[in-house]
Every structure is written in C-alpha cells, then in structure tokens.
C-alpha positions as CSV (number, residue, x, y, z in Angstrom):
1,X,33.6,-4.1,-53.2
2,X,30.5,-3.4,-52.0
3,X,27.6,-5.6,-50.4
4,X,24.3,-4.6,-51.7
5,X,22.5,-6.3,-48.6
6,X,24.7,-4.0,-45.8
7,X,23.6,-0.7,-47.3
8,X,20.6,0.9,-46.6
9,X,19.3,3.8,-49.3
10,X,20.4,7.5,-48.8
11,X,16.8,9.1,-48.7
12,X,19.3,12.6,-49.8
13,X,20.6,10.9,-52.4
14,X,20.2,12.6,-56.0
15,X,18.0,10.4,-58.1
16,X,18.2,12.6,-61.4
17,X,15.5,15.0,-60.1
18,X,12.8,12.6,-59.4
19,X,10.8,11.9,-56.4
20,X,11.9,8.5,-55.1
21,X,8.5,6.5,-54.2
22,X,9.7,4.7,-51.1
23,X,11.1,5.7,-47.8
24,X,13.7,3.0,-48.0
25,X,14.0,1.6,-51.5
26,X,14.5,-1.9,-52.0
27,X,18.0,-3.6,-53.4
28,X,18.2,-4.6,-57.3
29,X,21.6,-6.2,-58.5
30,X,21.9,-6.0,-62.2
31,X,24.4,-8.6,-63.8
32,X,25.8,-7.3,-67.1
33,X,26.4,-3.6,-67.7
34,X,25.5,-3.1,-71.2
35,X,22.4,-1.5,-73.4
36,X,19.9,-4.0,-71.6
37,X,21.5,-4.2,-68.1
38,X,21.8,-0.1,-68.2
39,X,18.3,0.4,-69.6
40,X,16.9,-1.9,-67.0
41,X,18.9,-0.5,-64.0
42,X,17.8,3.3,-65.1
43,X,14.3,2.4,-64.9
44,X,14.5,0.3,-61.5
45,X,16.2,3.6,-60.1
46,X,13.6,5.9,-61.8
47,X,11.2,3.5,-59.5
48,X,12.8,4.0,-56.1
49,X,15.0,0.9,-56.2
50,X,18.5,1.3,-54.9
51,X,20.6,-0.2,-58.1
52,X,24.1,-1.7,-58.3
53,X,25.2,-2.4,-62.2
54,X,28.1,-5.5,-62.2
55,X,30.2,-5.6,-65.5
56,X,32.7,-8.3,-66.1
57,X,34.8,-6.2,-68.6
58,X,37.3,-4.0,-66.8
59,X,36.8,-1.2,-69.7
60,X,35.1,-0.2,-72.8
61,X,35.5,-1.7,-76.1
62,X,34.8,0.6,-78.6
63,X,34.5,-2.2,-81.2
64,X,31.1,-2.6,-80.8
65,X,29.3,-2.8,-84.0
66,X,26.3,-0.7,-85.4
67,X,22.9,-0.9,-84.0
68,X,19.3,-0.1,-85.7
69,X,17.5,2.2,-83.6
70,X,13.8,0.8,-83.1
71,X,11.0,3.2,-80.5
72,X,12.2,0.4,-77.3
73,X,16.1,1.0,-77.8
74,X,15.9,5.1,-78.1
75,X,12.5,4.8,-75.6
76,X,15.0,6.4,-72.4
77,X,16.2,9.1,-74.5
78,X,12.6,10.5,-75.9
79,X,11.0,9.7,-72.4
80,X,13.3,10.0,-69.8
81,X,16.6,11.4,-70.7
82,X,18.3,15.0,-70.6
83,X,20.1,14.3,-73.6
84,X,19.8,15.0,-76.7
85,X,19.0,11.9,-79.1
86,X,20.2,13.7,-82.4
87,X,23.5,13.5,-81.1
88,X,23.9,10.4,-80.9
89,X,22.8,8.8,-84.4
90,X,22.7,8.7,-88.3
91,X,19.4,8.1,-90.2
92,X,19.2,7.1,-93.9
93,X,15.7,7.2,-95.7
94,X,16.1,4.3,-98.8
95,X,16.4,0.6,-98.5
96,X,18.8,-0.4,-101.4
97,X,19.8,-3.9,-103.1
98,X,22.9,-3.4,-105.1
99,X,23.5,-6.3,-108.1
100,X,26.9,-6.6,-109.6
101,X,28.5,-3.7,-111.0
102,X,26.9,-1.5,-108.4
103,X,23.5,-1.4,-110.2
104,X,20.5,-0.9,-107.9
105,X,18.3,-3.9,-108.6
106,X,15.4,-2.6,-105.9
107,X,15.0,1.0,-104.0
108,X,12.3,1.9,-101.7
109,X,11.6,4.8,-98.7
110,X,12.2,3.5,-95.6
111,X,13.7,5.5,-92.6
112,X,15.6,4.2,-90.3
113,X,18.2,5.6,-87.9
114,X,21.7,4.0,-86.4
115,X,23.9,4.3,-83.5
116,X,27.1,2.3,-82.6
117,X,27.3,0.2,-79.5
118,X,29.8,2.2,-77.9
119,X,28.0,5.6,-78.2
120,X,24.5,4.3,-77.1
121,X,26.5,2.5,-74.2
122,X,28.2,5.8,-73.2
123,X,25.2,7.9,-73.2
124,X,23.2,5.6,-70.9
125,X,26.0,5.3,-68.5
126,X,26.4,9.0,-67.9
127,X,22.4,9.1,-67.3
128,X,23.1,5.9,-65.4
129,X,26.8,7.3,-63.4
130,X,29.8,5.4,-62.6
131,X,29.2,5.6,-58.9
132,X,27.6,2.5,-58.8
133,X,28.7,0.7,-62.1
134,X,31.1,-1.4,-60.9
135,X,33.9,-3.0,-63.2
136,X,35.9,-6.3,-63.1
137,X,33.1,-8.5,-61.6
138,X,32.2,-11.7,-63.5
139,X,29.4,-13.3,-62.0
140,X,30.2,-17.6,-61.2
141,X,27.4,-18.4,-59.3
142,X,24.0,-17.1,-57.6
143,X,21.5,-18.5,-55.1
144,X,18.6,-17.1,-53.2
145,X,16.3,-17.7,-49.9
146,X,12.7,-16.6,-49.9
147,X,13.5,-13.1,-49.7
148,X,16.6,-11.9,-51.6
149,X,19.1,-13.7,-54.2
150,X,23.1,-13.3,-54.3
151,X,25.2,-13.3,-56.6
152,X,29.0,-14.6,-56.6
153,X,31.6,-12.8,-58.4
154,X,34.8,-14.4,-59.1
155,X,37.3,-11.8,-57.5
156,X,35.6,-13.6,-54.2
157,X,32.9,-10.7,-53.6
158,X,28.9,-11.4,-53.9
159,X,26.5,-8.6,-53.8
160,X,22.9,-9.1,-52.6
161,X,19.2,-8.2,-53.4
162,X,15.7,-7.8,-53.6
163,X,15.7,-8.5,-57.3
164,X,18.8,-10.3,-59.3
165,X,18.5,-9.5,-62.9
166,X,20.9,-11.1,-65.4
167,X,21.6,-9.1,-68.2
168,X,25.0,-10.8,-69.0
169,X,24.4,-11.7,-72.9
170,X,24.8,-14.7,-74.7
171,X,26.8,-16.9,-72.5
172,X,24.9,-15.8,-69.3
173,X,25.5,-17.3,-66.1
174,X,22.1,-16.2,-65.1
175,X,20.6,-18.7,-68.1
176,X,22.5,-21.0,-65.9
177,X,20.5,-21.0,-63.4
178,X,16.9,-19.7,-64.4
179,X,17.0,-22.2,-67.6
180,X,19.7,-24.8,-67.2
181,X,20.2,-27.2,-70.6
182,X,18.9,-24.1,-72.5
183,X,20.7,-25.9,-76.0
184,X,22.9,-23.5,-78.2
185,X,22.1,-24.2,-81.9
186,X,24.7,-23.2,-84.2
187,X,22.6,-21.8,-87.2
188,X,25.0,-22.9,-90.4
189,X,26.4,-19.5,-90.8
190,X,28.3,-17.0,-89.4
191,X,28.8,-12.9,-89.7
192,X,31.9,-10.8,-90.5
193,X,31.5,-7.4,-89.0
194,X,33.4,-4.2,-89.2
195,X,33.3,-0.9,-89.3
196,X,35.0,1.2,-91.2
197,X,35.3,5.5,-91.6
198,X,33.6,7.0,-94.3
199,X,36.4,9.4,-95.2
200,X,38.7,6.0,-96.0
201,X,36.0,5.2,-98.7
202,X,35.9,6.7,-102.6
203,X,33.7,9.4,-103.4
204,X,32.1,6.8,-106.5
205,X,31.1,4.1,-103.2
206,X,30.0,6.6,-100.9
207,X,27.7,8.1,-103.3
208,X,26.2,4.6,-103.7
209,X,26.0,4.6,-100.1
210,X,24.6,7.8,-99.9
211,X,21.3,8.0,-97.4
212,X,20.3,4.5,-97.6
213,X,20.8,0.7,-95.9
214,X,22.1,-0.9,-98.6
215,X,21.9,-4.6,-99.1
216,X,23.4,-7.3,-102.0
217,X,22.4,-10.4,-102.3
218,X,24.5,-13.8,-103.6
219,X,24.2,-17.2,-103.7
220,X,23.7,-18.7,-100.2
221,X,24.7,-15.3,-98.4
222,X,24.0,-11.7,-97.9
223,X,25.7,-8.5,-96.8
224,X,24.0,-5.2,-95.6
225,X,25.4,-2.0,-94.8
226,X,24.3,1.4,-93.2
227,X,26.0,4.4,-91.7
228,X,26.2,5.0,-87.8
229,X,28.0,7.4,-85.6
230,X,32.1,7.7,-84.2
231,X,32.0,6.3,-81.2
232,X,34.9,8.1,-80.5
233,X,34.9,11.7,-78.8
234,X,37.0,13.5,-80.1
235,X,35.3,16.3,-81.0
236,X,34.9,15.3,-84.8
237,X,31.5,14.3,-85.8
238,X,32.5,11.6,-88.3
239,X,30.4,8.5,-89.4
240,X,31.5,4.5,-89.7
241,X,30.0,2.3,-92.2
242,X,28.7,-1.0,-90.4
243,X,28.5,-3.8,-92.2
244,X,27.6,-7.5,-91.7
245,X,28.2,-10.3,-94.4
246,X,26.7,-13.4,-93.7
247,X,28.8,-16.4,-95.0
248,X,27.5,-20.5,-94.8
249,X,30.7,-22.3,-92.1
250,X,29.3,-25.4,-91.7
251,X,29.7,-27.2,-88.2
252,X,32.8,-29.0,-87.7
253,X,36.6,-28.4,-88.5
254,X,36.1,-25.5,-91.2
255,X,34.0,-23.7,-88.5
256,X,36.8,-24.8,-85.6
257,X,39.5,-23.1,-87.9
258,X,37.5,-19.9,-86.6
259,X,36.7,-20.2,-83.0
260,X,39.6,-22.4,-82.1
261,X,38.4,-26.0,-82.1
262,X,36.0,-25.0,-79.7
263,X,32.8,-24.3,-81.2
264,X,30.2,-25.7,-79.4
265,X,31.1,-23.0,-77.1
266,X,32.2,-19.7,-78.7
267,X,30.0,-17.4,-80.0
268,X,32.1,-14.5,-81.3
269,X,35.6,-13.5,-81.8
270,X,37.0,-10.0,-81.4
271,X,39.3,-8.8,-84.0
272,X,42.3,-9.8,-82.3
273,X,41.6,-13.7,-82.4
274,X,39.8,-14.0,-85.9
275,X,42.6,-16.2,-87.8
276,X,45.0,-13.9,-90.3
277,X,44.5,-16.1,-93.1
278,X,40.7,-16.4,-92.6
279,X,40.6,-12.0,-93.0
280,X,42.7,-12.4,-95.9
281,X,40.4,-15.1,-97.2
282,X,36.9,-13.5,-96.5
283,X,38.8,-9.8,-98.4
284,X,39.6,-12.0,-101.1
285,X,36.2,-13.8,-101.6
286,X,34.6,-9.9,-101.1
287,X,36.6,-8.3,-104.3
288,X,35.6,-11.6,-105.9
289,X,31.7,-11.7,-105.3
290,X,30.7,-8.6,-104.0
291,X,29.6,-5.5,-105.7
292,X,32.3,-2.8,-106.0
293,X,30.8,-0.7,-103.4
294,X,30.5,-3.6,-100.7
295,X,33.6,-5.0,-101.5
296,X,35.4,-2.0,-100.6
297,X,33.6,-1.3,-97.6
298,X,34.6,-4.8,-97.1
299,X,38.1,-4.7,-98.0
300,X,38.8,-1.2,-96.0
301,X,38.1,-2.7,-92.6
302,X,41.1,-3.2,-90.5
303,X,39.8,-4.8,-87.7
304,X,36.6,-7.3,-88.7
305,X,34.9,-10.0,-86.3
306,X,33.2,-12.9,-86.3
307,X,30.2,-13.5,-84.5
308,X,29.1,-17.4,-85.2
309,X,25.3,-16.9,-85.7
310,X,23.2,-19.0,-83.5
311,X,20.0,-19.5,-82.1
312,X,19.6,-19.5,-78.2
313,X,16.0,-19.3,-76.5
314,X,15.5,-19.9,-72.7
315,X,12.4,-21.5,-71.7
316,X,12.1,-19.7,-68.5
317,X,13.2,-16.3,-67.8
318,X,12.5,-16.4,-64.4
319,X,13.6,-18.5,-61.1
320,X,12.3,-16.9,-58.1
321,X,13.9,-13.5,-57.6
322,X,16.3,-13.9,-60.2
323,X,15.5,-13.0,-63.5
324,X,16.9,-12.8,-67.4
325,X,16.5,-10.6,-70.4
326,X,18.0,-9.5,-73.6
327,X,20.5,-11.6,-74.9
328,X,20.5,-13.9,-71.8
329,X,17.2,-14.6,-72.5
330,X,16.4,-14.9,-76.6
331,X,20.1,-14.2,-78.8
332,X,17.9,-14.4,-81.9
333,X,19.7,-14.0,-85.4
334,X,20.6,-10.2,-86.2
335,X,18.5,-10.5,-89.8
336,X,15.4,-8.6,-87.9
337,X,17.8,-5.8,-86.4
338,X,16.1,-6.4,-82.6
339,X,18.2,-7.3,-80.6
340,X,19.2,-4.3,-78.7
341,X,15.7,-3.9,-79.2
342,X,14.3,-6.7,-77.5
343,X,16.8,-6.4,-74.0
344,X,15.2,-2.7,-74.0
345,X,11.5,-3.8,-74.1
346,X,12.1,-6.5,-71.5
347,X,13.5,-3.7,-69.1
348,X,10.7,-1.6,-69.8
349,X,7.9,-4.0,-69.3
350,X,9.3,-5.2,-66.3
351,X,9.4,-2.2,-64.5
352,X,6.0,-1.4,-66.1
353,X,5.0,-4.7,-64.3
354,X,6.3,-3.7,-60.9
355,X,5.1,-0.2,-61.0
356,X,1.4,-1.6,-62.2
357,X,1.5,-4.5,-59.0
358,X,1.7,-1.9,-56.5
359,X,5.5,-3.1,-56.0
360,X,4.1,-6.8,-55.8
361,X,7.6,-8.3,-57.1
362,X,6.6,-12.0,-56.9
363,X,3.5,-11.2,-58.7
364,X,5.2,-8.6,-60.9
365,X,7.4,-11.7,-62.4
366,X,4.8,-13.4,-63.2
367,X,2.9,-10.9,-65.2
368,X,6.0,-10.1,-66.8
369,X,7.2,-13.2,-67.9
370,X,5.1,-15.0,-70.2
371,X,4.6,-12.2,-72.1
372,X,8.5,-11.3,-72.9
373,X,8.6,-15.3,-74.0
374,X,6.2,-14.7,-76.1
375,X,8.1,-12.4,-77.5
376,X,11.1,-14.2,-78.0
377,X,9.2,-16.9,-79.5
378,X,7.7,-14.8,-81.9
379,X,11.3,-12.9,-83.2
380,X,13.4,-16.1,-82.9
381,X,10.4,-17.9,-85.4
382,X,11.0,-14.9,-88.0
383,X,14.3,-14.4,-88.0
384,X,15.1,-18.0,-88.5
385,X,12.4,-17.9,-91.4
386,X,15.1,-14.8,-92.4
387,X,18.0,-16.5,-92.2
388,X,16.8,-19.6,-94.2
389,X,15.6,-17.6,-96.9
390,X,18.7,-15.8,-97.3
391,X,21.4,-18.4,-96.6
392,X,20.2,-22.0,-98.0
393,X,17.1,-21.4,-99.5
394,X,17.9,-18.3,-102.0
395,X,14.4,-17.3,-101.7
396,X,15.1,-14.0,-100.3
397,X,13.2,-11.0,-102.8
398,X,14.1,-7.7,-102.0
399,X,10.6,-6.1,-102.6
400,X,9.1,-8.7,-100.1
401,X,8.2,-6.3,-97.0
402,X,8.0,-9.5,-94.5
403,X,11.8,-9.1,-94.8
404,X,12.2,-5.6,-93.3
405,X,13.7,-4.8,-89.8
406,X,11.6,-4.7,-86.7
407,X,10.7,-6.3,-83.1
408,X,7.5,-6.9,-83.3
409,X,7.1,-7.4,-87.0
410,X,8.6,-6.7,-90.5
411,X,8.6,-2.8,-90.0
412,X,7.3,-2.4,-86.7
C-alpha cells in the first residue's frame, strides 16, 4: 500500500514520451478511478505531477451502460492519446421518434457517436497504466494541513498529497467534506438500463434501428435507444443496443420495493439486486406500451438496472487542497447525455488552470472553481427543464431542438 507523501518522483521514469516540467513533481491523489478520475489523473501526469489513482472496486464491471461521446469525453484521445478513437465507438447520423406500430413520427440528421463505459474505461487506463492504479481502496475520511491533504482508506492505509481530487461519483466521500448537507433530491422517476447484442435482435427491429438514436415517447415516460461498442475483447467487433426507459416511482414504499426500503440513500442497483418481479413487471409493461422495436430491445435484456434518477449539486467544489468533480460534484439527470461529459471538462480545465497560474495551486482552485459551478448550474437547470417535460408535463415535441443532447447546450 503505498504512501504518496514518502515517495519522491523518479526523474527516469517514463511519462508517455513527454518532457516532465519539474525537477521533482509534486503529489496528486485521485479518489475514484473511473472516466473523470482517469481523465483528470492523465492530465495532472502530462503536467509533471507524480499521480496515484485509488478505486474502491476490486475489478471491472463490464455492465456499464452506453455513453454519448461529446468533443470533452473523446478530448484525450484526439489530443493526447496513441490510440486510435475509431476503435472504440459506434456513430449513427438520424435522430428518430418511433409511435406505435414502429411508425417514425419525426426524423432528422444528427450525428452522434457512442461508447460503452467499460471500453472508454479500458482505453484510458492502458494510456493511464496499472502501476499506479490501485484497487480495493474506499476512501472514509480525508483531512489536510496548510500544505498537503490525506486521505483515509478503509483497509487502514491513507495516501497523501499536494492536491486531493475526489472523483468518487455520486455518493462521494469527498462531497462530504468539500460540501457537507449537499441534499440528494430524488427526481420522481427512475431509469431501467440494459444493454443488449444486436445479433439477439430481428432483422425487422434492427432495420428500425438502423443508423439512428431512436427515441418513443408515452404518457409520463420516455425511452431512447442507440448502438455502442462490445466492451468485451474478444476479438469480435460486435455492437450492444443501450437503452434507457424512464418510468414515474413515486417516493415512498412503491420506490422502496426497488432500492430496499432504503431510498433516501441508494442511487442505483446492479442487475443482481433489482427485485425479480419488478424485471418481470417493467418486460411486461414494455410489450404492452412500447413500440415493437423498443419493446424487444426491452424484452431481450437479461441483465437490466435501475438507476433512481436524482438531482445532486454541491455548492462548493473546493475545500482547500481537496477538490471534486464529475459526478461528485453535479450528478445531473442523463436526459442531456453529459455526464461523462462534464467530469472530463472539469479535468481539463483544472489542469488548464494550474498550467495557466504558473503552478499557483491555491490560486489555480480558485480560477477553476466558479467557473465548473457555473457549469453545473447551468446543465442541472436544463436537464431538469428535460425531465419535467418528458415525465409530468407531456410537453416533450420531438422537433423541438432545445431538447437535443449536449454540455453546454442543446447540441453543443
């Protein structure tokens, strides 16, 4: 286990070809090893920084869902990475809502490309290495002097830095601490998502499917549906369907028949612990309401989840030298596809920040932070708008552009 205070840097040590900008490069603990915390520990490193990545999980879960690729998620792959980018996603080029009987009610051009969680998480770690991506280590606790912050795991080891950043996702430890009492506000409605292999679907749905993100709309919910990449290597180059169908739960026992009569606190449930009769239930309700193509895409899915929508904004995303981002920070609804997005450009910009104050950390936080909660104001404010329109209101209208994905705005 190491200590990230003990250790000086290895001048010799192989920084993926680039010049490191300091003789001795200063400590950075990242708390959370996945798209954000890897995407924000690659671009400390690319600065000089000697960089320790703590993950909680002991392996990977493949299980992750699909992901819309916006410019901040694929940024390290056109800017800074060997690898190549077409490996590693789908694109489509329509946006599609179906009505019933599989009839397309609105089409439009809009290209967009996908990736899975596990296949963008696999290609940043091997930029990233496993050297110093260390498993098994769930932060409890941090606390910090003037100079560097230390975090507490809870096999009994701590690891110390310059810099503490927190990219440990919705129920952070971090938002602990930078933004205690940040409130958790279950949104009315949850998501069921899957994927499921295009070869298990019928040539008459995948033809509907065909090249496009397909939405249909119902009565106080909404399902959408695009293609992303195996995250499986094994040699075959085949593609999941993702989908997500939002459903109205309200608060209370019918939502605790989900999450376990806890669900002030749960957030999302991996296959494994999503009730049997609540699968059979939501396959049911899908032949019933769905159009044929989405209700097979539905149906198909062995292994769905539940993630229990909700809207979580800190008010602070920094504490002294301990900071937050991504999902720790803003866990805005999905409808706007940015969430992936929005841990990336809060890695980016804060290394843009300490690279543009000479290395100035204290004042590089401070630059850095008003603007990312900006941010998160801005995406949690349209998404809600989103999710209103779509799941109580029934004033969603699929040629309305203010609807479309994006981070910074409908599109963008």
């Amino acid at each position: 286990m190491p200590e990230a205070s003990s250790r000086c840097a290895d001048a010799a040590r192989n920084r993926g070809g680039r010049r490191m900008r300091e003789p001795k490069s200063r400590q950075a603990v990242v708390v959370g090893g996945s798209i954000g915390g890897l995407t924000t520990a690659l671009l400390l490193r690319d600065l000089g920084w000697d960089v320790d990545v703590f993950e909680r999980s002991t392996r990977d879960d493949a299980r992750g869902g699909g992901i819309v690729l916006q410019p901040d998620t694929i940024r390290w792959f056109t800017e800074r990475s060997t690898q190549a980018l077409e490996s590693l996603i789908t694109s489509t080029h329509l946006v599609q809502y179906l009505g019933s009987g599989n009839h397309v009610a609105h089409r439009e051009y809009a290209q967009w490309s996908y990736s899975s969680w596990a296949t963008l998480h696999a290609a940043l770690l091997r930029d990233f290495g496993a050297e110093r991506y260390w498993r098994g280590h769930r932060a409890v606790a941090v606390v910090q002097d003037a100079s560097t912050a230390t975090v507490e795991f809870d096999n009994g080891g701590s690891a110390t830095g310059d810099l503490v950043v927190f990219a440990d996702g919705v129920n952070s430890v971090g938002r602990q601490y930078v933004s205690p009492n940040t409130p958790v506000r279950y949104s009315g409605y949850i998501g069921w998502r899957g994927l499921v292999p295009e070869r298990l679907l019928s040539s008459e749905t995948s033809a509907v499917l065909e090249d496009s993100v397909t939405y249909a709309l119902l009565p106080d919910s909404h399902i959408v549906m695009y293609p992303v990449p195996s995250p499986v290597n094994d040699g075959r180059a085949e593609r999941l369907m993702n989908f997500v169908w939002y459903r109205n739960v309200p608060a209370g026992h019918r939502l605790d028949q989900f999450v376990g009569g806890a669900s002030a606190g749960v957030l999302s449930l991996h296959p494994d612990r999503v009730p049997h009769i609540e699968v059979e239930r939501m396959r049911t309700d899908a032949t019933r309401n769905l159009p044929p193509a989405a209700a097979e895409v539905v149906s198909r899915c062995d292994a769905p989840y539940v993630q229990v929508v909700s809207d979580i904004r800190a008010a602070q995303m920094v504490r002294g030298r301990v900071a937050i981002l991504g999902d720790a920070a803003c866990a805005a609804r999905p409808h706007a596809a940015a969430g992936t997005a929005k841990a990336a450009a809060d890695a980016w910009n804060l290394a843009a920040a300490i690279e543009e104050t000479g290395g100035g950390l204290d004042r590089a936080l401070q630059v850095w932070e008003p603007v990312q909660l900006a941010l998160s104001a801005q995406l949690e404010s349209r998404v809600q708008t989103m999710g209103e329109r779509s799941q109580f209101d029934n004033s969603w209208r699929p040629e309305d552009p203010g609807l479309r994905f994006g981070l910074y705005g409908p599109g963008i």
